[in-house]
C-alpha positions in Angstrom: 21.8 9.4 9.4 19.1 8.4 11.8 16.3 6.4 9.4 13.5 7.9 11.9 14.4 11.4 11.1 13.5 10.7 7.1 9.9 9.6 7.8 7.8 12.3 6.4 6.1 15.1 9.1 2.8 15.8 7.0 1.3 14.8 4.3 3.1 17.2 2.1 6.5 16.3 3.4 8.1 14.9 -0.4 11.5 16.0 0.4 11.8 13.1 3.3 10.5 10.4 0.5 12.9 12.0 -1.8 15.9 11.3 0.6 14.6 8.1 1.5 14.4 7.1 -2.5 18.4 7.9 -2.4 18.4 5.3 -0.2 19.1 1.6 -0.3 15.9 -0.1 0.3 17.1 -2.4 2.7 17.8 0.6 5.1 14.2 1.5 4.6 12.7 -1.3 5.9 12.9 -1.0 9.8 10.4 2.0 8.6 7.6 0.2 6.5 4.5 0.3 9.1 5.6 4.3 9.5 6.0 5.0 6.1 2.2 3.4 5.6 0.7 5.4 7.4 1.3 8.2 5.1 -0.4 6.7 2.0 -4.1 6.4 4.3 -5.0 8.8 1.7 -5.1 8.3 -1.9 -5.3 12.2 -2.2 -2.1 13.0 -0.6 1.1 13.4 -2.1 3.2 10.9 0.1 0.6 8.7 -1.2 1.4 7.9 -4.4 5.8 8.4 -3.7 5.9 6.3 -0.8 3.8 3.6 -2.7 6.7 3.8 -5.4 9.6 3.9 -3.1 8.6 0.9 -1.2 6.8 -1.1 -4.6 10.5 -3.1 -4.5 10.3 -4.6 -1.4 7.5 -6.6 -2.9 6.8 -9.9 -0.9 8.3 -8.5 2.1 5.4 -5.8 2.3 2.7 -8.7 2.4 1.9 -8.5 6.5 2.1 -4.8 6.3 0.1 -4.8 3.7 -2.7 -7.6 5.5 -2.5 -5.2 8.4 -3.8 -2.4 6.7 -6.9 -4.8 4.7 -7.8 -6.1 7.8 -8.2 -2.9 9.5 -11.1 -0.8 10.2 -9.9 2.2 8.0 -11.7 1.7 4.4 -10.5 4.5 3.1 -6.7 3.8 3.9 -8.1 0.1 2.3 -8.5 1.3 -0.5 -6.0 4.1 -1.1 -3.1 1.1 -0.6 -5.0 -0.8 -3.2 -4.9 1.8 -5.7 -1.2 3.3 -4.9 0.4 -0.1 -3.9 -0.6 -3.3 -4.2 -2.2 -2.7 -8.0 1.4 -2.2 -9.3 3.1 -5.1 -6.6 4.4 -8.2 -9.4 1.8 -11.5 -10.0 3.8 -13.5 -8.3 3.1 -11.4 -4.5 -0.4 -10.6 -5.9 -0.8 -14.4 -6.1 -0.1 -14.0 -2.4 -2.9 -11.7 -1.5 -5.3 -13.7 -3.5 -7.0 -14.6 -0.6 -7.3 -11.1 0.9 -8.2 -9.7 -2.3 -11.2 -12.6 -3.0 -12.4 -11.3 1.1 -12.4 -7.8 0.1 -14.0 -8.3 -3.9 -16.6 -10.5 -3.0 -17.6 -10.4 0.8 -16.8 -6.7 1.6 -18.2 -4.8 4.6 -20.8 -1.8 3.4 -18.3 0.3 4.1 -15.9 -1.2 2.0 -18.2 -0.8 -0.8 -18.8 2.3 0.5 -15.0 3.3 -0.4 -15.0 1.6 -3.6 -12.9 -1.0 -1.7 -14.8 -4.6 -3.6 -14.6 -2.7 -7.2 -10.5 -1.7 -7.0 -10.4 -5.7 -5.3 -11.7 -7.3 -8.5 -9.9 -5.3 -10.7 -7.0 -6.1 -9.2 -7.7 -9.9 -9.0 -9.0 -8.9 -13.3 -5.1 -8.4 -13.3 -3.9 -11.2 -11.3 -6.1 -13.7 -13.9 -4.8 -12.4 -17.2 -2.6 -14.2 -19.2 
């Protein structure tokens, strides 16, 4: 089966990220950036399942994930902070420190706009508890 096909057409399309979750992750991975794209939106139902489905790839999602904080979109910003990186392990967290410090306590107006600085701290809250 060609991996492309299995990238979801709309933002409704769960029945591709259902396939892909039968999956073996590994085959998944020549599809991260396009996969994504579809969780730009904290409201849409890819969203929150593709944010599962790729949550075991873990350290291997950190320049995807850079990509995405250093962009211009604040909304996808903070829709990946909320459906991904919240629920990523301590130890890759420990590996976004520094992007997460940027966006909690130097963030754009429009990333505090989007709620962007607030979902930043509490993420770093997370990182810091024993």
């Amino acid at each position: 089966m060609e991996i492309k096909r299995l990238i979801p057409k709309d933002k409704m399309d769960i029945e591709s990220v259902n396939k892909l979750k039968a999956l073996d992750i590994n085959l998944i991975k020549p599809i991260i950036p396009d996969l994504l794209e579809w969780t730009a939106d904290a409201n849409w139902p890819t969203s929150k399942e593709i944010g599962k489905l790729l949550l075991p790839l873990g350290r291997e999602l950190i320049p995807h994930l850079r990509k995405i904080l250093a962009s211009d979109d604040d909304c996808w910003k903070y829709s990946i902070l909320v459906k991904l990186v919240i629920n990523l392990p301590k130890t890759v967290l420990s590996e976004m420190e520094a992007d997460l410090k940027r966006l909690a306590f130097n963030p754009t107006e429009r990333e505090k706009q989007e709620l962007v600085d607030e979902e930043a701290a509490d993420i770093l809250s997370l990182l810091y508890q024993i």
